[in-house]
PASE-984602 format. One record per atom (N, C-alpha, C, O, CB): residue in three letters; x, y, z. Coordinates in steps of 0.05 Angstrom, whole numbers, padded with zeros to 5 digits, always signed. Glycine has a CB too. Layout:
BEGIN
alaXYZ;...
***
This chain:
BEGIN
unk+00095+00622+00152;unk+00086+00596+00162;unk+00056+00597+00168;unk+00049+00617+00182;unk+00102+00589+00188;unk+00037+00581+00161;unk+00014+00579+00170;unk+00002+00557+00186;unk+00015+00537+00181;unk+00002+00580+00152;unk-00016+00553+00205;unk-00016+00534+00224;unk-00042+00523+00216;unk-00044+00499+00220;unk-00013+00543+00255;unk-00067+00537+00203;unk-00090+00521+00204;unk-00095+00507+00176;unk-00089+00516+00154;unk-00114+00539+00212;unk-00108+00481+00182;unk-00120+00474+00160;unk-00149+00482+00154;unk-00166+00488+00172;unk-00117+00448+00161;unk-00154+00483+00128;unk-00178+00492+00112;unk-00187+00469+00089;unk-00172+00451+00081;unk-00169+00523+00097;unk-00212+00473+00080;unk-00217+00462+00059;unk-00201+00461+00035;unk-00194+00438+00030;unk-00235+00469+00055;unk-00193+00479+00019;unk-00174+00470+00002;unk-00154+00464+00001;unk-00145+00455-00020;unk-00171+00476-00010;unk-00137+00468+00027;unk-00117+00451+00025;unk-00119+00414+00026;unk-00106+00397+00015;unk-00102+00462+00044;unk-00144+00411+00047;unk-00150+00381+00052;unk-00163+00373+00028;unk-00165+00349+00024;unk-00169+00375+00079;unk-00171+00389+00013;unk-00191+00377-00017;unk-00162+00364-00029;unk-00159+00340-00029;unk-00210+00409-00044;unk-00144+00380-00039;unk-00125+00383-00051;unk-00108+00355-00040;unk-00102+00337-00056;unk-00115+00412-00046;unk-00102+00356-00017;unk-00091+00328-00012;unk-00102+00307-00015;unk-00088+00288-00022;unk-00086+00325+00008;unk-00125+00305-00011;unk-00144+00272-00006;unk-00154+00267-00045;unk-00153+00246-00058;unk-00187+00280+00024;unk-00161+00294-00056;unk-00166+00288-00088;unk-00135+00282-00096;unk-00127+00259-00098;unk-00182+00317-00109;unk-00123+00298-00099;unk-00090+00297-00110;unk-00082+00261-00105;unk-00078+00243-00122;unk-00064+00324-00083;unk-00084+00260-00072;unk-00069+00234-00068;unk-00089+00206-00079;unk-00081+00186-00091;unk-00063+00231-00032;unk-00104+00210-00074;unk-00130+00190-00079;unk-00123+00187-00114;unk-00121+00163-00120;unk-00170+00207-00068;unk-00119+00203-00136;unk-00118+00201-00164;unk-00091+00195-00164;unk-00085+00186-00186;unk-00126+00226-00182;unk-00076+00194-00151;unk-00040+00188-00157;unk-00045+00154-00152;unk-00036+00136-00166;unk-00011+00208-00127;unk-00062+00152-00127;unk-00068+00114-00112;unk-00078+00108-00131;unk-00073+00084-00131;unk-00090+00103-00085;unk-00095+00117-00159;unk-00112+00105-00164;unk-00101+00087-00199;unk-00112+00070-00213;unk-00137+00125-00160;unk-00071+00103-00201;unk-00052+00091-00225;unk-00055+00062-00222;unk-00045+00051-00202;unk-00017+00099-00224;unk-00068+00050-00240;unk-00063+00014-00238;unk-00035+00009-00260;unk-00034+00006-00285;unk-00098-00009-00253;unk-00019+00009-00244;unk+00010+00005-00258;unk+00009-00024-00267;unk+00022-00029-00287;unk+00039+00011-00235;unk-00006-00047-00254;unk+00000-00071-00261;unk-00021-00073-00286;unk-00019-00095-00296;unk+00000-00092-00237;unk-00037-00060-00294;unk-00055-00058-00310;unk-00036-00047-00335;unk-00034-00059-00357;unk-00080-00041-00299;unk-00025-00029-00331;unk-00006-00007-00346;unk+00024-00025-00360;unk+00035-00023-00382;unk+00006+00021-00316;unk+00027-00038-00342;unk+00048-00044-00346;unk+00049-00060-00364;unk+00063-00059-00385;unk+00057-00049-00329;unk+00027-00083-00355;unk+00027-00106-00376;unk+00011-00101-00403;unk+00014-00118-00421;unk+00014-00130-00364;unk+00000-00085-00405;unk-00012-00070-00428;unk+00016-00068-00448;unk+00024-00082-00466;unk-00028-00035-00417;unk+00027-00048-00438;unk+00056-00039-00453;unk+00073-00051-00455;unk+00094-00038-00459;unk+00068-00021-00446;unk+00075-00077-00454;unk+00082-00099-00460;unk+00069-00118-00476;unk+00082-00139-00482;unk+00085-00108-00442;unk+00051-00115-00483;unk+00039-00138-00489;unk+00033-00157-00480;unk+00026-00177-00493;unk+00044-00145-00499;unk+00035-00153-00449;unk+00029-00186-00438;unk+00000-00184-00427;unk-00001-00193-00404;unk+00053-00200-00410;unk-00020-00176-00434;unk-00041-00174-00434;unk-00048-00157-00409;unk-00036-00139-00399;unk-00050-00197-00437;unk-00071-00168-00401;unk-00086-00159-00367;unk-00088-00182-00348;unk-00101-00203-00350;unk-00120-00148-00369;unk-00064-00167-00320;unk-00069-00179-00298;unk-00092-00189-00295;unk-00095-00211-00284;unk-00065-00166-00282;unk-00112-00174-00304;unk-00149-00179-00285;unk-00152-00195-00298;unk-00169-00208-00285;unk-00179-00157-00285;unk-00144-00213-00329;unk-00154-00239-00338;unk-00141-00260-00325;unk-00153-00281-00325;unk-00151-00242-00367;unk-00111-00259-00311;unk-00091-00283-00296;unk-00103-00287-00266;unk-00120-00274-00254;unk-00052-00271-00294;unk-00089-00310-00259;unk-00091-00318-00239;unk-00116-00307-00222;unk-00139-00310-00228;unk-00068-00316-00230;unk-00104-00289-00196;unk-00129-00281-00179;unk-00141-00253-00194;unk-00159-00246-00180;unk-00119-00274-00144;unk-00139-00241-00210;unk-00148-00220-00227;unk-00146-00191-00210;unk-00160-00171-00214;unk-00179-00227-00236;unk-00123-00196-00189;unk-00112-00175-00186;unk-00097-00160-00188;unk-00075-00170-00194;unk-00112-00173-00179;unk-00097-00130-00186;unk-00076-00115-00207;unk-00049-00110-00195;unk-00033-00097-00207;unk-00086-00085-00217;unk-00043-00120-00172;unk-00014-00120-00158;unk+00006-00131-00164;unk+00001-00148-00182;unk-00014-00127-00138;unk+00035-00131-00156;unk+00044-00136-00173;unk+00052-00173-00163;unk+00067-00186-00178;unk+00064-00112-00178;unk+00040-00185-00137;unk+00047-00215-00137;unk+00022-00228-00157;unk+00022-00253-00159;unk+00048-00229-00102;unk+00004-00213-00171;unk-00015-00234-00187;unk+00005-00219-00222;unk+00009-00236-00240;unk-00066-00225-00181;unk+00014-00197-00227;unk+00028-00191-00246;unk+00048-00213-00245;unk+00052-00224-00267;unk+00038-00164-00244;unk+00061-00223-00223;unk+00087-00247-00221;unk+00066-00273-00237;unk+00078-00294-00242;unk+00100-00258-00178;unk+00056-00272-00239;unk+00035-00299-00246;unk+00038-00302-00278;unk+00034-00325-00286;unk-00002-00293-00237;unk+00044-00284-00298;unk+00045-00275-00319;unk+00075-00289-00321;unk+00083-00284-00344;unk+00037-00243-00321;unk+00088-00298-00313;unk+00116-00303-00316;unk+00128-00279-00326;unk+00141-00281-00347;unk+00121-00325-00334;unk+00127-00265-00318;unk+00141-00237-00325;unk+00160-00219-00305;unk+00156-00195-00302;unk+00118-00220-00332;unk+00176-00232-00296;unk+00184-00224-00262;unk+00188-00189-00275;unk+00172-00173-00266;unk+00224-00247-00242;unk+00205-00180-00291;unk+00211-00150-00294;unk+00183-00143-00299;unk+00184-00118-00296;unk+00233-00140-00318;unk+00162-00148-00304;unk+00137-00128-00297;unk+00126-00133-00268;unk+00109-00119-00256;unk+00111-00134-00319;unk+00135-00150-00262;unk+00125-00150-00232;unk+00138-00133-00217;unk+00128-00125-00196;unk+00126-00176-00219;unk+00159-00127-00223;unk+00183-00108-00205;unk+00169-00082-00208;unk+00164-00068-00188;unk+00220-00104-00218;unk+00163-00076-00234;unk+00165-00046-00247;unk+00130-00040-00232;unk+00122-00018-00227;unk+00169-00045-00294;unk+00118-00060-00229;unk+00084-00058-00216;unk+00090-00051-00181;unk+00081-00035-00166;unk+00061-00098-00219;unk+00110-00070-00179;unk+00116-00061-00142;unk+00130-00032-00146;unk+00116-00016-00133;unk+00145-00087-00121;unk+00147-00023-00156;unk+00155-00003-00153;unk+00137+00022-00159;unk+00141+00044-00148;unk+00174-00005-00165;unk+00117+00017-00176;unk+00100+00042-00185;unk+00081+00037-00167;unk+00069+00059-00166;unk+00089+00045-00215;unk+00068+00019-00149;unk+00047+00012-00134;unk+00067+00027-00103;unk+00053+00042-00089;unk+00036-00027-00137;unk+00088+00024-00095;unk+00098+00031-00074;unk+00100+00065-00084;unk+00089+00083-00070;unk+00125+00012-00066;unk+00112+00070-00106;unk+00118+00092-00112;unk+00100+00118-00113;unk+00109+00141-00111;unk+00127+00088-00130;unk+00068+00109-00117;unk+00056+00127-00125;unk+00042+00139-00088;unk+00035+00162-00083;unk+00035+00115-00152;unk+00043+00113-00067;unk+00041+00127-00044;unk+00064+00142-00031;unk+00062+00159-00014;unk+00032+00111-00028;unk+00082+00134-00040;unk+00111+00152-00032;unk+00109+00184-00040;unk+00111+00205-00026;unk+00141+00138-00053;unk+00104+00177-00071;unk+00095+00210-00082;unk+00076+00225-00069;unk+00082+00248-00062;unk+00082+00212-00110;unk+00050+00213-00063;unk+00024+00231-00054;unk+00037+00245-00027;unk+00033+00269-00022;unk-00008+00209-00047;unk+00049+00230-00013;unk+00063+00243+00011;unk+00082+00262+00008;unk+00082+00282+00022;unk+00076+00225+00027;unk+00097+00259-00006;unk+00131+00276-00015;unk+00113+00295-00022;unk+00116+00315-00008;unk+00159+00263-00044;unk+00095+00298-00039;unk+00075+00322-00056;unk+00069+00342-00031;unk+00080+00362-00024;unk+00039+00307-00073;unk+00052+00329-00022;unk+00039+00336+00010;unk+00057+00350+00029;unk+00051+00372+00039;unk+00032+00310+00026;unk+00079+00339+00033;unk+00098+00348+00047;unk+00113+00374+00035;unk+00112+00395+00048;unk+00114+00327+00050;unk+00125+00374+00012;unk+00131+00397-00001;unk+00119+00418+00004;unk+00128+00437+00016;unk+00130+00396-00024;unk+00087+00414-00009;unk+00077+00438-00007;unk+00065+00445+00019;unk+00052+00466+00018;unk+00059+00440-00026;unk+00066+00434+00043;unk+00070+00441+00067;unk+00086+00447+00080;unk+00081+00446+00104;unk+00064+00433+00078;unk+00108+00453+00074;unk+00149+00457+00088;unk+00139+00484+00110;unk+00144+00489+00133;unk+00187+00474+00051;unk+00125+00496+00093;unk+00117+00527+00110;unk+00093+00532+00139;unk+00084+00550+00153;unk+00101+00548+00082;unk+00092+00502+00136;unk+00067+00494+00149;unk+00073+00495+00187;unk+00097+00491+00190;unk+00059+00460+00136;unk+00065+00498+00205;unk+00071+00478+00228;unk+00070+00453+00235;unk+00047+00445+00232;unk+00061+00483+00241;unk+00088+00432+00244;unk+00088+00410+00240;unk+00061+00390+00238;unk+00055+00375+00219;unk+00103+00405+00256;unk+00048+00394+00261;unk+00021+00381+00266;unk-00001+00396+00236;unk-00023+00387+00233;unk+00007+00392+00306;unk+00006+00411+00222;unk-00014+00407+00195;unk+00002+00403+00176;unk-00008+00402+00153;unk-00033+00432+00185;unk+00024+00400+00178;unk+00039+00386+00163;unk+00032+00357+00162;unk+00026+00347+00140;unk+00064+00391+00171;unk+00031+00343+00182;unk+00022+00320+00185;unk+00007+00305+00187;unk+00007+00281+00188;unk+00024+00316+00193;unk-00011+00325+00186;unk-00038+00326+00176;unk-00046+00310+00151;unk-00058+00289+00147;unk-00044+00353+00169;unk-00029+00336+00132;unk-00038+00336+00103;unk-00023+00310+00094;unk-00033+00292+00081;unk-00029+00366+00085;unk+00000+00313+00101;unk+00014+00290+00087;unk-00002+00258+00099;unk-00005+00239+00084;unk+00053+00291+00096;unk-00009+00258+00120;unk-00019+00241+00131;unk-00051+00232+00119;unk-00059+00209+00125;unk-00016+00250+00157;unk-00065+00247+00105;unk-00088+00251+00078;unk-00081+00240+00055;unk-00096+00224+00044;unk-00093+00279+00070;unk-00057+00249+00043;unk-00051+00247+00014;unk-00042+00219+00016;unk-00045+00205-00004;unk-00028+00269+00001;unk-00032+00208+00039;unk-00017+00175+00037;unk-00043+00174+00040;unk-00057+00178+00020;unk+00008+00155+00061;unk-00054+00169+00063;unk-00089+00153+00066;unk-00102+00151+00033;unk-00109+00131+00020;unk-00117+00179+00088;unk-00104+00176+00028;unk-00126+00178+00003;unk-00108+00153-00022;unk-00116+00132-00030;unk-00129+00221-00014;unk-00088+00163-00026;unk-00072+00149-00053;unk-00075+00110-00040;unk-00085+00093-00054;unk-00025+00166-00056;unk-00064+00106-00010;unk-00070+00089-00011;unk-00104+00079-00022;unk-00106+00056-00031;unk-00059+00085+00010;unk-00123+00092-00020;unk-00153+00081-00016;unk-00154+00082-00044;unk-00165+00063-00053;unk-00178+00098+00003;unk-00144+00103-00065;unk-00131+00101-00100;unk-00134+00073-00101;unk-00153+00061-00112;unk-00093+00112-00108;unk-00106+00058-00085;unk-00107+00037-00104;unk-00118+00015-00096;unk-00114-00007-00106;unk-00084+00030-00114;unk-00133+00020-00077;unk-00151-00002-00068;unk-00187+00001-00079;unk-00205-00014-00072;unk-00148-00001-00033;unk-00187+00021-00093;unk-00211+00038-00099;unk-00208+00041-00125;unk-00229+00052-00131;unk-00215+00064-00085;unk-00192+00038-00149;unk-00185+00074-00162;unk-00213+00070-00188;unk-00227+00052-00198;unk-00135+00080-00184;unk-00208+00102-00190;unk-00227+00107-00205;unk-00230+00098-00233;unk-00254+00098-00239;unk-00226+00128-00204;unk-00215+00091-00252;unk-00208+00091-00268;unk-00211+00056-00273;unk-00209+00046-00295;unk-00186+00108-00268;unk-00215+00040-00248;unk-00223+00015-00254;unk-00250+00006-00248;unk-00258-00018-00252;unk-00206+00000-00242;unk-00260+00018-00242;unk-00290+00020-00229;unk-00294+00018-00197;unk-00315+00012-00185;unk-00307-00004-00241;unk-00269+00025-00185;unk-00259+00022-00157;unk-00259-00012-00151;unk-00273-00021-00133;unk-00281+00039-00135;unk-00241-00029-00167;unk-00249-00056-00167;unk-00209-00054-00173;unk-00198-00057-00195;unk-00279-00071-00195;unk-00193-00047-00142;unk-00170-00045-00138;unk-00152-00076-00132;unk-00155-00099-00140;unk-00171-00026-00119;unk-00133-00064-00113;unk-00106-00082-00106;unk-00113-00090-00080;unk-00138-00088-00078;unk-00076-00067-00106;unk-00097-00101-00052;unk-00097-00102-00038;unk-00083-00087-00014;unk-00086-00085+00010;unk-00098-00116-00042;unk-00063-00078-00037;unk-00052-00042-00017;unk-00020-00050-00006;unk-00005-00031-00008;unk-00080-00031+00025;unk-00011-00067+00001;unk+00013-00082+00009;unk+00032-00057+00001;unk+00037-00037+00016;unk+00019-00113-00008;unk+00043-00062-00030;unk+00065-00052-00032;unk+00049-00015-00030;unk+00064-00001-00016;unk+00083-00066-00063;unk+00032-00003-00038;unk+00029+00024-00024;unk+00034+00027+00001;unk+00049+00045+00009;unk+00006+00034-00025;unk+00021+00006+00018;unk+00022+00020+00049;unk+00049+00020+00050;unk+00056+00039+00064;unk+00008+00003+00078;unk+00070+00005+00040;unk+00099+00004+00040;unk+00108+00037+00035;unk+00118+00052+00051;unk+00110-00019+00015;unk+00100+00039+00015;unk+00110+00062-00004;unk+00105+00087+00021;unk+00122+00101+00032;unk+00088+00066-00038;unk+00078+00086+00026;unk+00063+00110+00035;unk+00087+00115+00066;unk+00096+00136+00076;unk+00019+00101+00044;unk+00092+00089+00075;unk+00097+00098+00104;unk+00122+00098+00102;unk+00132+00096+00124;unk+00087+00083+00128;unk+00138+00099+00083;unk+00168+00094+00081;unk+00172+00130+00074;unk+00191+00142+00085;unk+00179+00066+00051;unk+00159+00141+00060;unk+00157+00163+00054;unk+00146+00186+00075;unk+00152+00209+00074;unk+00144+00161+00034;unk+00125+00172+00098;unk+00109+00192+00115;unk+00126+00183+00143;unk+00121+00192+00166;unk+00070+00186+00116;unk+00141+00170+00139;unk+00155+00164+00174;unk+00181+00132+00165;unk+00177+00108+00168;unk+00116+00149+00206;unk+00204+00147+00154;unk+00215+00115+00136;unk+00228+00108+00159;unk+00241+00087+00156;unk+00239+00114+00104;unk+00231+00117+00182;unk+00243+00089+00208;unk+00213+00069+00212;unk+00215+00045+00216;unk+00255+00109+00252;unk+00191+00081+00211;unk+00164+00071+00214;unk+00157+00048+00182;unk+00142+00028+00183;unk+00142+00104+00217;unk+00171+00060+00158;unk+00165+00044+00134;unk+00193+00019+00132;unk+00189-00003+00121;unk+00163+00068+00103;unk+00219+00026+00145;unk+00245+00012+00150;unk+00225-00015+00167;unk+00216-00036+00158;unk+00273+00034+00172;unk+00224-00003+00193;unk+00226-00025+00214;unk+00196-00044+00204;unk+00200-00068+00207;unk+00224-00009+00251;unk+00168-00038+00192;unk+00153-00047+00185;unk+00160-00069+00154;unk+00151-00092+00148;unk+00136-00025+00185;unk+00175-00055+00143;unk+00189-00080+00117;unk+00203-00088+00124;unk+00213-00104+00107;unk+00201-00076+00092;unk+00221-00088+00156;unk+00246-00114+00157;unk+00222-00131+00173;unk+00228-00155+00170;unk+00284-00106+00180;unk+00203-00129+00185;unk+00177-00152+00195;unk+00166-00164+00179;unk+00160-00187+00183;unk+00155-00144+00208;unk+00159-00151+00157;unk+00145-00173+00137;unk+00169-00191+00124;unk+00163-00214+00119;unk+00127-00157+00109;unk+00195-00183+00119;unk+00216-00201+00105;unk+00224-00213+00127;unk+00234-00234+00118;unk+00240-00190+00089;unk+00225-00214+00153;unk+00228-00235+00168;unk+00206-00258+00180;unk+00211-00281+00187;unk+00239-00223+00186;unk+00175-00243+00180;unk+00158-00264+00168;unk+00154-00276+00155;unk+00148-00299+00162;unk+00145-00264+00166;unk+00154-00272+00125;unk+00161-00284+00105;unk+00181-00310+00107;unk+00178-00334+00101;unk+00170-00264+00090;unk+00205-00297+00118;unk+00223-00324+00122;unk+00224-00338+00127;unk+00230-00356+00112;unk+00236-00329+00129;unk+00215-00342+00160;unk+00215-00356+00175;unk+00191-00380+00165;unk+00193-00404+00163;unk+00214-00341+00199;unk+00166-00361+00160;unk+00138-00378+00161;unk+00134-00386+00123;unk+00123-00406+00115;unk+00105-00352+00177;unk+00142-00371+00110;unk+00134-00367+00079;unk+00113-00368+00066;unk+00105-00379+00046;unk+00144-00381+00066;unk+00103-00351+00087;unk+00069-00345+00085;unk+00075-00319+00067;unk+00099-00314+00069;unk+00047-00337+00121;unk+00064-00301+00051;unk+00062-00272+00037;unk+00042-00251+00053;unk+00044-00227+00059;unk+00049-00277+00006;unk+00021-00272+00056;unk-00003-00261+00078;unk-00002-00247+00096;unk-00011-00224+00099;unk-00015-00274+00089;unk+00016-00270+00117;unk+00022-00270+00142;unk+00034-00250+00142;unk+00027-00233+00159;unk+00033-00290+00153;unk+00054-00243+00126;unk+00084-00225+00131;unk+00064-00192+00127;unk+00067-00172+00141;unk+00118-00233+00099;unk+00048-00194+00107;unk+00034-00164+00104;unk+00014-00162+00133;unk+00015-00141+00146;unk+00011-00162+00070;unk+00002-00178+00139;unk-00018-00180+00157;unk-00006-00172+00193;unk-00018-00161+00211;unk-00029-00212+00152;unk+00024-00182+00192;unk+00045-00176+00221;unk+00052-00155+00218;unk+00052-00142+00239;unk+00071-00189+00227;unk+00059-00143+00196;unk+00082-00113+00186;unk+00061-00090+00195;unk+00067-00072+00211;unk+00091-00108+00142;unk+00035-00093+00183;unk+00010-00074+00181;unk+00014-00062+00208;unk+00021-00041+00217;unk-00022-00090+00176;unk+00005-00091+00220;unk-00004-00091+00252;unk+00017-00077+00269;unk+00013-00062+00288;unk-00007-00123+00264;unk+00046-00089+00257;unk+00064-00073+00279;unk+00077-00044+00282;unk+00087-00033+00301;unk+00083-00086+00282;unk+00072-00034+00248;unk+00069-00016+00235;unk+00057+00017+00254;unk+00067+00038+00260;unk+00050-00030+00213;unk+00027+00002+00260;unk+00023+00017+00283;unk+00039+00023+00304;unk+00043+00047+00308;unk+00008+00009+00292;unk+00051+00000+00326;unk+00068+00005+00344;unk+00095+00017+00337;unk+00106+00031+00355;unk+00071-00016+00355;unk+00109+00013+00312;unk+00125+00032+00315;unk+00116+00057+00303;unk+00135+00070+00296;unk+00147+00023+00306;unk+00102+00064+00301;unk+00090+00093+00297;unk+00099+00106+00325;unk+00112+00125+00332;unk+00053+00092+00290;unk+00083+00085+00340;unk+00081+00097+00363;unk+00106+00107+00382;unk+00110+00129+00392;unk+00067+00080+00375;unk+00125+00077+00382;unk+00151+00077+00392;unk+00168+00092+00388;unk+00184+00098+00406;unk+00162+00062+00387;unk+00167+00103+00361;unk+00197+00123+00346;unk+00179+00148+00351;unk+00190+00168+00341;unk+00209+00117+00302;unk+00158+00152+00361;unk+00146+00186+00368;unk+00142+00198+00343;unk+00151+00220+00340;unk+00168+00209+00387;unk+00128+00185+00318;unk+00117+00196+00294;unk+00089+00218+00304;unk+00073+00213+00323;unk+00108+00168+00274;unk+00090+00231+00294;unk+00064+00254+00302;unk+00047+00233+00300;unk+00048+00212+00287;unk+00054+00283+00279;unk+00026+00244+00319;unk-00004+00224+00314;unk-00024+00225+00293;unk-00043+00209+00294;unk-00023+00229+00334;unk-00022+00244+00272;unk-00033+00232+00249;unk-00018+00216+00231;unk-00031+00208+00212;unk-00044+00250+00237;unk+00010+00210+00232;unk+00024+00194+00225;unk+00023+00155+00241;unk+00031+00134+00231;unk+00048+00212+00228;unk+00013+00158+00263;unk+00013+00132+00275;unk-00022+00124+00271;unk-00028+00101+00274;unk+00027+00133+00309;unk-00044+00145+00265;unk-00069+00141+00251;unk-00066+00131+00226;unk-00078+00111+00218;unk-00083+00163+00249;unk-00050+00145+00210;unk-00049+00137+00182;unk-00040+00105+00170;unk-00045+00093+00149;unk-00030+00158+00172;unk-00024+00097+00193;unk-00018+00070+00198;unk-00040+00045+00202;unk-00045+00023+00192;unk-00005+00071+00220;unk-00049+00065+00226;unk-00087+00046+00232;unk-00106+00050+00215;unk-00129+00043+00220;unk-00106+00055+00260;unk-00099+00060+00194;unk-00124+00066+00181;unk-00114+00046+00151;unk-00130+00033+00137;unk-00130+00105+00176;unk-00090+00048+00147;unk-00076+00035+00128;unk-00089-00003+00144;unk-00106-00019+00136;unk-00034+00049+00130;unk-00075-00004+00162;unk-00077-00036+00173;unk-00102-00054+00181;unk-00106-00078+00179;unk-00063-00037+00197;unk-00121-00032+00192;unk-00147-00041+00185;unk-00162-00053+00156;unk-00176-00073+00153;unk-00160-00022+00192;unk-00151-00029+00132;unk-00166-00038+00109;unk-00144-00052+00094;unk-00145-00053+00069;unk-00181-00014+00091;unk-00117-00067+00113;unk-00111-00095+00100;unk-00129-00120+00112;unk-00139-00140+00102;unk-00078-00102+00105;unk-00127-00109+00138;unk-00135-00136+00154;unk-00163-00138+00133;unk-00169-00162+00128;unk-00142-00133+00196;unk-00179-00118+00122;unk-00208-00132+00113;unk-00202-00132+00082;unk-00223-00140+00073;unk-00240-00113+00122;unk-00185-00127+00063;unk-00176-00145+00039;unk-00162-00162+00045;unk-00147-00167+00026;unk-00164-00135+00019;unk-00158-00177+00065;unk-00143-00202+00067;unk-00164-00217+00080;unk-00156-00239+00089;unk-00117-00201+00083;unk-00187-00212+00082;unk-00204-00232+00106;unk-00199-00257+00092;unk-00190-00276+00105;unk-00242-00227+00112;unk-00203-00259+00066;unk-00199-00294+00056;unk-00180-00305+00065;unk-00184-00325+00077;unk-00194-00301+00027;unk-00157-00296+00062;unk-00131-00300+00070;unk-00125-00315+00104;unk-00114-00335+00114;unk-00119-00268+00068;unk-00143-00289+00115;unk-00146-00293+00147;unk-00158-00321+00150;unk-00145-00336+00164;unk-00168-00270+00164;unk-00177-00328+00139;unk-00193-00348+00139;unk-00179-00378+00133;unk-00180-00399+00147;unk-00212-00340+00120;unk-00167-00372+00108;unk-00146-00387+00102;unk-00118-00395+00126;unk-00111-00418+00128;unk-00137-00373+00079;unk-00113-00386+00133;unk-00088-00380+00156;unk-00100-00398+00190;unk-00091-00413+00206;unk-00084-00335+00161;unk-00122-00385+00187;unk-00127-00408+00207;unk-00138-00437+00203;unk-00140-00451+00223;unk-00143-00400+00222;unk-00143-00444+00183;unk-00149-00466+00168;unk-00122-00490+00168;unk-00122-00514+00169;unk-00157-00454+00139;unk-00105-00472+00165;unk-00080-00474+00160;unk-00075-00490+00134;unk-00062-00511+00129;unk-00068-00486+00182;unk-00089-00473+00117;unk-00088-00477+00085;unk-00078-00454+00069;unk-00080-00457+00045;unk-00116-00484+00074;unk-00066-00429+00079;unk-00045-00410+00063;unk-00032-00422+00052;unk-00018-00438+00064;unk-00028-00393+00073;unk-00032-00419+00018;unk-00001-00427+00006;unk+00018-00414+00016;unk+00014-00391+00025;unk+00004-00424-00022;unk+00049-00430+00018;unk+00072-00415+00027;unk+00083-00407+00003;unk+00083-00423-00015;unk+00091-00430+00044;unk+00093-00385+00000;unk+00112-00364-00018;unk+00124-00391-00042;unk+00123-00414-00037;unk+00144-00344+00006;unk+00130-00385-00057;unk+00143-00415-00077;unk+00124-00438-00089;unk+00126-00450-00110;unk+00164-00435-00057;unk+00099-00440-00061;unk+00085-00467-00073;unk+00068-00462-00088;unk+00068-00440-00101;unk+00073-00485-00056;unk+00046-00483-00090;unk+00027-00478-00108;unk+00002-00456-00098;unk-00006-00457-00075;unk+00016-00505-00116;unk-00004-00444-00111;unk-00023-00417-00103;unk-00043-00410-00119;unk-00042-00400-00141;unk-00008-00392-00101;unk-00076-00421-00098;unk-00096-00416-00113;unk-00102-00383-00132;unk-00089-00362-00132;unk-00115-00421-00092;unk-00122-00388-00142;unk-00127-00360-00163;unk-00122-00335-00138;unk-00103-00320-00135;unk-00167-00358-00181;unk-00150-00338-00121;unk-00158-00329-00103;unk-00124-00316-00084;unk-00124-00292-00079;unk-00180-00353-00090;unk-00109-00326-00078;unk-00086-00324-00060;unk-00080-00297-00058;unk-00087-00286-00037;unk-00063-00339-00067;unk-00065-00282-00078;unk-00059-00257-00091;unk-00058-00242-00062;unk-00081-00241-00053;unk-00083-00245-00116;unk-00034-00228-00041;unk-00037-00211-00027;unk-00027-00183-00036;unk-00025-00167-00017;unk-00028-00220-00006;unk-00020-00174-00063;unk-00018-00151-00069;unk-00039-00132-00083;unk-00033-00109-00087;unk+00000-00152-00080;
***
């Protein structure tokens, strides 16, 4: 068992996870299809609610799942190869590899760091780094969603509360950081959104929805 962290192990997590975030699956996807590029539709982002814009609902699934999936992995990776670890650098690392993969796909390299909005990762990442913390944070956004049928709103409440149950269910504290660090850099890819919401001009889920709208 080893207790300290060092440089290559933290290189190793934050490069590793950061290149796994940085897969543009909705780029990928619709390529291998033929249905062109997200970045030419609607809001020209690569997530998978501007992929839904394409009328293509099964590439939009297969974009949420590889956009949730690839922060799920950077953690599971992380975690593995820390089992031998003591918990608190265990939690550490895994708590790096979600951060970094999430900032992947809000960043990634491979697009000129001209990413997503992170939604379905932060999903992925925290369902994988604490899943009573990724559970109770996705039954808030599907009950925002419901009630209000905002898309925004529901990512923008989940983020936020995301944190508190970090806190509540006693996730290690680089696990209830990794949350705040996740929910801050939604709250500022959503500022339009924010802006929108108090305006009280958000499209609701179903209606009509400017280019610009896109919360994935």
């Amino acid at each position: 068992m080893f207790t300290e962290l060092n440089p290559v192990l933290i290189a190793a997590a934050v490069i590793g996870g950061y290149l796994l975030g940085s897969i543009p699956f909705g780029v990928l996807v619709m390529r291998a299809a033929g249905a062109g590029d997200p970045r030419a539709i609607g809001s020209g982002n690569i997530g998978a609610t501007n992929v839904l814009r394409s009328g293509k609902r099964g590439l939009a699934v297969l974009t949420l799942l590889g956009d949730g999936g690839k922060g799920a992995l950077a953690v599971l990776v992380a975690w593995l190869a820390t089992r031998h670890a003591v918990p608190h650098t265990q939690a550490v690392l895994t708590a790096l590899a979600g951060g970094a993969a999430f900032l992947g796909h809000l960043f990634p390299v491979w697009l000129g760091f001209k990413g997503g909005k992170g939604v379905a990762t932060f999903f992925g990442t925290l369902l994988a780094a604490a899943w009573p913390v990724g559970l109770a944070a996705g039954a808030s956004w599907i009950l925002v969603a419901a009630v209000f049928r905002i898309s925004s709103l529901a990512a923008l409440t989940s983020a936020l509360l995301a944190i508190l149950f970090a806190l509540l269910f006693g996730r290690p504290m680089p696990i209830a950081e990794l949350a705040l660090f996740m929910a801050v850099l939604i709250y500022i890819r959503h500022i339009p959104n924010i802006r929108r919401l108090i305006k009280n001009e958000e499209p609701r889920i179903g209606g009509a929805r400017k280019a610009e709208d896109a919360t994935a």
